[in-house]
Every structure is written in structure tokens, then in C-alpha cells.
C-alpha positions in Angstrom: -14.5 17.1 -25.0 -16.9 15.2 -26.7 -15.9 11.7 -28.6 -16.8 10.5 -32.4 -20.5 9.9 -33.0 -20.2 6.3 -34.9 -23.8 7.4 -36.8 -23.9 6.9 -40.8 -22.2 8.9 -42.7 -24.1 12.1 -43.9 -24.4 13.4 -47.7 -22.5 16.2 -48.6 -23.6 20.1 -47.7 -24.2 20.5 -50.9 -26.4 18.1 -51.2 -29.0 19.1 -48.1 -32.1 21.1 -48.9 -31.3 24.7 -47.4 -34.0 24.2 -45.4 -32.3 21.0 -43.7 -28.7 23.3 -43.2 -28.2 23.1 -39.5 -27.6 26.8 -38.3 -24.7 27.9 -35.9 -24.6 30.2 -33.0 -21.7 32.6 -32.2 -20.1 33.2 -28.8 -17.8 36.3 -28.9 -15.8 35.0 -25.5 -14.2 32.2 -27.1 -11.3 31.5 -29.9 -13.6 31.1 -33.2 -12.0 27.7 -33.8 -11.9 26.1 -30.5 -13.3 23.0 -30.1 -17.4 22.2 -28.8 -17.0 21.5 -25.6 -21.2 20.6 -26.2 -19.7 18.6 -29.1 -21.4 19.0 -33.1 -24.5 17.7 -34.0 -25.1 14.5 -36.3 -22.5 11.8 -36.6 -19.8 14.3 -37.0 -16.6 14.2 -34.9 -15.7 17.6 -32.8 -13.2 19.3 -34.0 -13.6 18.5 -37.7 -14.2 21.1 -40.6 -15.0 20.4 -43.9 -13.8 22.1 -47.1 -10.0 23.5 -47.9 -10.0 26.8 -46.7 -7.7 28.2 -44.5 -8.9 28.4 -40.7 -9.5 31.7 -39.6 -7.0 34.0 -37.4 -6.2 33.1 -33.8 -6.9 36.3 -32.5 -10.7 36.9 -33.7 -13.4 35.7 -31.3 -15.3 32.0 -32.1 -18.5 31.8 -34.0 -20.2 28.2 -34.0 -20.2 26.2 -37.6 -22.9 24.8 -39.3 -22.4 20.6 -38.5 -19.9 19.7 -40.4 -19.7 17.0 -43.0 -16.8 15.0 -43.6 -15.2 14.5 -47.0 -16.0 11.8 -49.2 -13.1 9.1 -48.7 -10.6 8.8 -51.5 -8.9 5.3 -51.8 -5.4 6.4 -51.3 -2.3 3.9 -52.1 0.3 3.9 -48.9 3.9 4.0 -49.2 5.6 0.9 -49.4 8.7 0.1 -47.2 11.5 -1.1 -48.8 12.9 -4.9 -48.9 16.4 -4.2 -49.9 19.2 -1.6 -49.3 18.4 1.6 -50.8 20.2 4.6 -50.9 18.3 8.1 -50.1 19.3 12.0 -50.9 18.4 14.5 -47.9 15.6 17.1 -49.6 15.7 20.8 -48.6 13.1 20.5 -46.3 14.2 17.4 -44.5 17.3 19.4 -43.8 17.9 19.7 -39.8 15.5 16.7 -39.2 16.5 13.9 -36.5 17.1 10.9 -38.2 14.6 8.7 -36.4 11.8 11.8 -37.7 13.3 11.3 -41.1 12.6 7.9 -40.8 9.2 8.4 -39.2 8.2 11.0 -42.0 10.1 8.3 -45.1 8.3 5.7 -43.7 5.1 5.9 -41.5 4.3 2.5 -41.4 7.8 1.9 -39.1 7.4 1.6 -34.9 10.0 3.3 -32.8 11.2 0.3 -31.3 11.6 -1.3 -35.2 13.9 2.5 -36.0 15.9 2.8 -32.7 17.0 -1.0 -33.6 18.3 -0.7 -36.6 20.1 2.5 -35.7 21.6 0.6 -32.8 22.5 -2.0 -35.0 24.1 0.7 -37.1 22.0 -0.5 -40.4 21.7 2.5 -40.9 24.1 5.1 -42.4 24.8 8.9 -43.3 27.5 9.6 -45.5 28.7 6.3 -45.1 29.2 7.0 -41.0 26.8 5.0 -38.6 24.6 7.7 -37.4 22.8 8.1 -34.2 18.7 8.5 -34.0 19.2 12.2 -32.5 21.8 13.6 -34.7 20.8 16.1 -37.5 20.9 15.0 -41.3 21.7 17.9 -43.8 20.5 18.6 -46.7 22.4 16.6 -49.6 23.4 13.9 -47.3 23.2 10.2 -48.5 21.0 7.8 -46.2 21.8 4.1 -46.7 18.2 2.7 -45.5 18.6 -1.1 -44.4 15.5 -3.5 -45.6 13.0 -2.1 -43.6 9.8 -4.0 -42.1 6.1 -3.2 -40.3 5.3 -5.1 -37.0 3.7 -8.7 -37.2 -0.2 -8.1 -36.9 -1.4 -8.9 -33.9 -2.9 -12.2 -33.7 -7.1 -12.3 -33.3 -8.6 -13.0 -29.7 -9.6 -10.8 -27.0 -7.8 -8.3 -25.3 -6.3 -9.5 -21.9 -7.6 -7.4 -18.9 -4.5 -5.2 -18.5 -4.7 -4.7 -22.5 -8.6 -3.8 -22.4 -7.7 -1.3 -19.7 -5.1 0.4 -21.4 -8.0 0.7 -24.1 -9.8 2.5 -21.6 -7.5 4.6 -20.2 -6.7 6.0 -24.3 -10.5 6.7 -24.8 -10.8 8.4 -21.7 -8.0 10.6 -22.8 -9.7 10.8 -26.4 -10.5 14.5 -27.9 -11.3 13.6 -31.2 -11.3 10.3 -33.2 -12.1 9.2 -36.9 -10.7 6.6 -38.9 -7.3 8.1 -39.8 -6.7 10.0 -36.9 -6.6 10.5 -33.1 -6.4 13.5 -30.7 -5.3 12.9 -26.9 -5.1 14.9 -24.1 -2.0 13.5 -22.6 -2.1 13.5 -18.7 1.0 15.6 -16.8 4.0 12.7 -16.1 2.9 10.5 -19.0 6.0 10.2 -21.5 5.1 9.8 -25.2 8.4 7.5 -25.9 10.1 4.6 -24.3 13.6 5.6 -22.7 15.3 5.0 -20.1 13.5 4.6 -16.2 10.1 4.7 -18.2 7.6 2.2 -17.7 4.7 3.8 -19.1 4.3 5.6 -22.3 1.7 6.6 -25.0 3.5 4.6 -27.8 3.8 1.7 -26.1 -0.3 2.1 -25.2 -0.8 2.5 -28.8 -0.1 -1.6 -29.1 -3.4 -2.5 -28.2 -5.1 -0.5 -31.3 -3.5 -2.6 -33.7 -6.5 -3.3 -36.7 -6.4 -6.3 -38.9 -3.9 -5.5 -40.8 -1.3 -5.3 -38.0 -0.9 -1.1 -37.9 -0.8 0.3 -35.1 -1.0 4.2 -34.6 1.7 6.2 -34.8 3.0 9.5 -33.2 3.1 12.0 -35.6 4.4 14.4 -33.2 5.7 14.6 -29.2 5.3 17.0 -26.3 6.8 16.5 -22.9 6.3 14.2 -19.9 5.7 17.3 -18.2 3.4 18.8 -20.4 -0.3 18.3 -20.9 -2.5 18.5 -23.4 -3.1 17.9 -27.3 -1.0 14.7 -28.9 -1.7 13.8 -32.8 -1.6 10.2 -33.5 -2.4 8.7 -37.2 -4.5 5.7 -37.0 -2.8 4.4 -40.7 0.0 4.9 -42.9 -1.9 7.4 -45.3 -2.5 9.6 -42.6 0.8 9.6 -41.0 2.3 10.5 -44.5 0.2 13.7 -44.5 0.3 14.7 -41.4 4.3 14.9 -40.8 3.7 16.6 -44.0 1.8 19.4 -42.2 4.6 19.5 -39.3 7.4 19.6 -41.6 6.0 21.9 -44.1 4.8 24.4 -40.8 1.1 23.7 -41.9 0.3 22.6 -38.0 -0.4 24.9 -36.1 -0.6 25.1 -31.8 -1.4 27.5 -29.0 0.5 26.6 -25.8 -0.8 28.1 -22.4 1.6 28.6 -19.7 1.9 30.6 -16.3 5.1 32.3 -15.9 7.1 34.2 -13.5 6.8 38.1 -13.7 5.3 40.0 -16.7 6.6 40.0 -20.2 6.7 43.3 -22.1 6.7 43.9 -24.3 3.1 42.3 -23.9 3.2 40.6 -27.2 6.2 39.5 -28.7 8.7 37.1 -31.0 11.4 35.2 -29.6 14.0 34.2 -32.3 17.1 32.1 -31.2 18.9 29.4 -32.1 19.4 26.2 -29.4 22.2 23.6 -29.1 21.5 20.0 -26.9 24.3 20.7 -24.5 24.8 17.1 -22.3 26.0 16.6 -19.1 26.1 13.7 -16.6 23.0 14.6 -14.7 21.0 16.3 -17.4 20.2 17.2 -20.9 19.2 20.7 -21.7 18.8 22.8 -24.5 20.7 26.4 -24.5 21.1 29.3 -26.5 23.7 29.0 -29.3 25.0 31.2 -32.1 24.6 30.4 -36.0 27.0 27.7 -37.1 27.6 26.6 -33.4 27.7 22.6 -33.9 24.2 21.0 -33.3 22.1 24.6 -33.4 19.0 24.6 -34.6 16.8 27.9 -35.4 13.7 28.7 -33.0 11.1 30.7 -33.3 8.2 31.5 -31.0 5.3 34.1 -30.6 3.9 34.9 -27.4 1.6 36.9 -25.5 0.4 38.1 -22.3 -3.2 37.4 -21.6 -4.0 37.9 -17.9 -1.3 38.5 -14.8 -1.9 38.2 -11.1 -0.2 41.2 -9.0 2.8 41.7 -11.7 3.8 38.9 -10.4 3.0 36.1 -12.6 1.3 36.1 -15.8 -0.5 33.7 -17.8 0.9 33.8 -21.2 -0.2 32.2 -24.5 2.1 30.9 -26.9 2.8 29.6 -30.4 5.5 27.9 -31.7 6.7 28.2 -35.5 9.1 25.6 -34.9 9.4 22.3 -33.2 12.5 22.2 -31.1 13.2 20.3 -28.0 12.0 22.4 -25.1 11.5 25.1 -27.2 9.0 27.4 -25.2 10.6 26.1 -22.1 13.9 27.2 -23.0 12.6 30.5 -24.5 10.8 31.9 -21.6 13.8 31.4 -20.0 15.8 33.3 -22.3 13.7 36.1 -22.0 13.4 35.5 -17.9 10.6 34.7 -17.4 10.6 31.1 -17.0 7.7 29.1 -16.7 6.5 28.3 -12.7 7.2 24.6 -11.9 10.0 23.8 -14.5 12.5 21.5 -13.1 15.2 22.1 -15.9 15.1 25.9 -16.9 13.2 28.0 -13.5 16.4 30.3 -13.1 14.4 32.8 -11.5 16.9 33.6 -7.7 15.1 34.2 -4.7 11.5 33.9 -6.1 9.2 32.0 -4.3 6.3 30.3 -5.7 3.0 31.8 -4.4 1.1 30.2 -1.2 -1.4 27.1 -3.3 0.3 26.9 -5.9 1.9 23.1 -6.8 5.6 23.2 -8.2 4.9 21.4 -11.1 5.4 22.4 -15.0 2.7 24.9 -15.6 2.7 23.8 -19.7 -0.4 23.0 -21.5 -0.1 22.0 -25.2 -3.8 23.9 -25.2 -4.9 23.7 -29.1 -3.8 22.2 -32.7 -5.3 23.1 -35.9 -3.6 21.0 -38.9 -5.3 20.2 -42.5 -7.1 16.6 -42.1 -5.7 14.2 -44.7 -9.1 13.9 -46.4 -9.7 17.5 -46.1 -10.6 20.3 -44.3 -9.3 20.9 -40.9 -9.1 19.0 -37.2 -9.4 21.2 -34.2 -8.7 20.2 -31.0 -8.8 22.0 -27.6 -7.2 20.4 -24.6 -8.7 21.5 -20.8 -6.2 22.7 -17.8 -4.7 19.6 -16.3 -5.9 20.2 -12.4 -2.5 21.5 -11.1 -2.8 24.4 -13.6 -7.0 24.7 -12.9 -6.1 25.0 -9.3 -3.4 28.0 -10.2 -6.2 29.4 -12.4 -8.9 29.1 -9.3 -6.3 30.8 -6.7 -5.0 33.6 -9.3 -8.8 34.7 -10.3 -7.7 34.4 -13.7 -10.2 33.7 -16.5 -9.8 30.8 -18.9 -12.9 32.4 -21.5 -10.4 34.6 -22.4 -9.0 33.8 -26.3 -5.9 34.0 -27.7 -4.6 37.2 -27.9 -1.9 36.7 -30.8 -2.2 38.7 -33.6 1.0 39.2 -35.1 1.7 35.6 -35.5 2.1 34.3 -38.9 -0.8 32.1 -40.8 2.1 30.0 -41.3 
């Protein structure tokens, strides 16, 4: 994946002569909106379209754009924390959120580190009740919000050598990159948060990108240490505000690739459950649970078969409508056929993993499509991690195959 041009900035479409118009080709083998892996042409970032309509389906084959030209820049005023107490209501569509999301999505301009303290500290209260930073809010709720505060900008200098490194290691992981945003492809056994035995994460990376002002990027979503592939930061405070817009209001949109044990069938499908956190001393794992069951959230997830190996694997594509912890991991599951390499929910007896292949999570977070904050659309694609290239290599199967999901809602 190519990174962000830093050229000037180009005049509108509009504004080109028609002779000037760059002309696209079309490649029937691909997903129309994948990303260039040749990159675009000009000083345009990949995976950026202009203009606000709605991308196309998943399932139709990829035609190459026209270079596309970014949206005049609209000086946009950014939410301001809050220096004393206040007292919030729970909206309908905050209902079910995690308190340190609702936070996150209140208040972009907040680090983790700066939320899980003043939850620890129990600031911060629900109903009157100190709350924890996983528990659900409901809709209706009163939130008492403690004086809140950003991170101290980082002082000017130059980076130290482990800092300018981790600088390095972020680029190299860069899909796309413009001034509000940031696309990574986050390596398999690189955690996203802090917790506990973790020493490494992407959030903690982030520090070294502080700007001037002190902001530092922000997670506007997660995926698991396990997993690989596409992770949305915002770069500022405006951006973060729309973007956890787009999660919350199902805007966001992501393909999944995973290989799983057996074949599904029916070959394309919709897996509707709800899952409760169930906690034990070992482990934490998500498990099916009724309506009204304490702690259950609904899930929803589409999937479909694109290519198997000898009935007894198949490589599946799929797309989550909701967020929920371990959602696709826990659903395969549910429908048995777990994906190869998962430490928590393989419940496959008796199965052994074919000769060459590694036991390790076989979950890529392939693609995101989500409505850029200035307009128009980012589009990222995310390659195999090399575990899963080297399943794809033994299997024979074909990764210029698209995304065969039809059924799947727009949103």
C-alpha cells in the first residue's frame, strides 16, 4: 500500500479542463473499492474518494477512479472538554456503549490512560453508582463527568532514538495518511491498548505523534492482538468526533477474511445472536446469551464462503454489522466452524490442523470503507499477514477473488 503524496493540493474536479481529467482503468478481478495497490496519481492519498455519494456494493467487481481530489478544508470548531462537574443524559444511540467508548465518543480529545484513571478513581458516576470502564450505560442513565483534561503537549526537541523508531515502525505499518486521519495495518501480536502483561501497544506508539498543540491520535476503533489488518486512528479531535460518529451510527463499514474449519452452508449467510462477557479465573470469553440475560449485547454478522480446500477448510469473508468483543470469533464458533488457530473459541474435537499450516489466529481485519470527515470516502485494504499468505500458498487458494457478499446491508 502506497503512503500520502505530500504534493500541493490540487483544484477541484470541477475546475480541470476535460481534457486534463485523468482517466481510470477497470479490473473485473478485484472488489471495485479496494484500495491501489499501484497507489493514485497526483498528490492524492490511496484510498481517498471525493464527493458524498454512497460507495458502491461489496459484491460488484472494482473499476479504477479517476485521481481523486480531496475536499476543500472547512475550519471546523472542536469540542471543548469540560472544567467542572457536569451532569450528562444517555442518548438512544449511546445505549449499550462501554463507558470508556462513551467517553471516547463525548470527548475525543481524552487519552485512555487520562479515562481508565478517573474511572479508577471512581470520578466518575452512573446513576449515582461508581461505574466500571466495561460496563454498559443505558439509555436514560445520568453520567456525572468529573473536570476533564487533554495531555500536556509534548515539549519541542528531537525525538530520542527509541522514540524516532517507533516513528518508523508506525509509517511502515501506514495504509493511508492525511491530516485528520490514519490507516494501519496492525501486525499479528500487537495489542491496540495497554492492560495487563502488555508492553507494547498501538496507543501507547501513538505518543510520539503528538503536533504542537499537544494531540495526539486517537483510536477510534480496536481489533484484536490476534488479528491483523486495518486500524482507524484520528490524527485531531474534529476527526475523532466524526469518525465514532460513523461506528456508532453503523456508517463504517469492514470485510473480515478468515480461514475456517469445514464448509459453511448455507454458503452465504447471517448470523444473529446475542453475547454475554462471561469471566473466569483463567479467561474471558464472550458466549451466547438470550435477550434480557444481564450483560447481553445483540450481534450481527454476514458471511460468506469464497474458496474451500478439500471440504475441509474454507476461506470465508465476513462483515460485521455490529462491534462486539470477539464477535466473528465467537460466531463462527456458534455456527461450528471456528476459525483455524484461535486460542479461545477452536471447539472443533479431533480435528487436526493441516500439515504447513501455523496454529495461529487466521483473522484479517481485510478492508474499511467509512465517510471521511471532510468528505467523501477513505478506503483501505490491508494484505495477508504471512502466517495467513503461507495458508493461502499451501491451500492453492486465490486472494484476486472479491467479496462475494451480496445480501449484506448498505448499512
Amino acid at each position: 500500500m502506497s503512503r500520502r503524496d505530500r504534493g500541493p493540493r490540487e483544484k477541484s474536479r470541477n475546475d480541470r479542463p476535460k481534457g486534463d481529467r485523468p482517466k481510470g482503468g477497470r479490473d473485473g478481478a478485484r472488489p471495485r473499492r479496494a484500495a491501489s495497490k499501484a497507489g493514485l496519481k497526483g498528490d492524492r492519498p490511496q484510498g481517498f474518494r471525493p464527493g458524498g455519494a454512497k460507495p458502491p456494493r461489496f459484491a460488484e467487481p472494482r473499476r479504477e477512479k479517476p485521481a481523486p481530489v480531496r475536499a476543500e478544508r472547512e475550519p471546523a470548531a472542536e469540542p471543548q472538554l469540560p472544567t467542572k462537574v457536569q451532569t450528562v443524559v444517555v442518548t438512544a444511540d449511546e445505549n449499550n456503549m462501554r463507558v470508556d467508548r462513551f467517553l471516547e465518543a463525548r470527548f475525543p480529545g481524552l487519552s485512555f490512560s487520562h479515562i481508565q484513571r478517573i474511572v479508577r478513581k471512581g470520578e466518575l458516576r452512573v446513576n449515582g453508582k461508581r461505574a466500571d470502564s466495561k460496563d454498559r450505560l443505558e439509555e436514560g442513565q445520568s453520567v456525572r463527568i468529573p473536570p476533564l483534561r487533554l495531555d500536556a503537549p509534548r515539549t519541542a526537541g528531537v525525538l530520542s532514538e527509541a522514540a524516532q523508531k517507533t516513528l518508523a515502525a508506525l509509517k511502515e505499518m501506514t495504509l493511508y495518511e492525511d491530516d485528520d486521519v490514519l490507516v494501519l495495518n496492525k501486525p499479528v501480536g500487537l495489542a491496540v491498548q495497554g492492560g495487563s502483561g502488555i508492553t507494547r501497544n498501538v496507543d501507547d506508539m501513538l505518543e510520539v505523534m503528538r503536533d504542537a498543540k499537544g494531540q495526539k491520535p486517537r483510536l477510534v476503533h480496536r481489533i484484536d492482538k490476534e488479528t491483523s489488518g486495518c486500524l482507524l486512528i484520528a490524527k485531531t479531535r474534529f476527526a475523532a468526533t466524526h469518525l465514532t460518529g460513523a461506528f456508532r451510527h453503523r456508517t463504517a463499514r469492514k470485510i473480515y477474511w478468515a480461514l475456517v474449519a469445514g464448509v459453511p452452508k448455507p454458503k452465504q449467510g447471517r448470523i444473529s445472536t446475542y453475547l454475554a462477557k462471561e469471566e473466569s479465573e483463567d479467561d474471558t470469553i464472550m458466549v451466547i446469551a438470550k435477550h434480557g440475560d444481564e450483560g447481553a449485547s445483540h450481534a450481527v454478522t454476514y458471511y460468506a464462503v469464497v474458496e474451500t480446500a478439500a471440504q475441509k477448510l474454507a476461506w470465508v469473508s465476513l462483515k460485521p454489522v455490529t462491534g462486539r468483543t470477539h464477535q466473528l470469533r465467537a460466531h463462527m464458533a456458534h455456527i461450528d466452524h471456528a476459525i483455524v488457530g484461535d486460542p479461545k473459541y477452536f471447539n472443533k474435537q479431533q480435528w487436526d490442523l493441516p500439515g504447513g499450516l501455523q496454529n495461529r489466529l487466521h483473522l484479517l481485519a481485510r478492508r474499511i470503507v467509512i465517510p471521511h470527515p471532510r468528505g467523501g470516502f477513505i478506503d483501505a485494504t490491508a494484505p495477508l499477514p504471512p502466517h495467513m499468505q503461507q495458508s493461502w500458498n499451501l491451500l492453492g487458494l486465490d486472494t484476486k477473488r472479491f467479496d462475494p457478499i451480496e445480501n449484506a446491508p448498505e448499512e
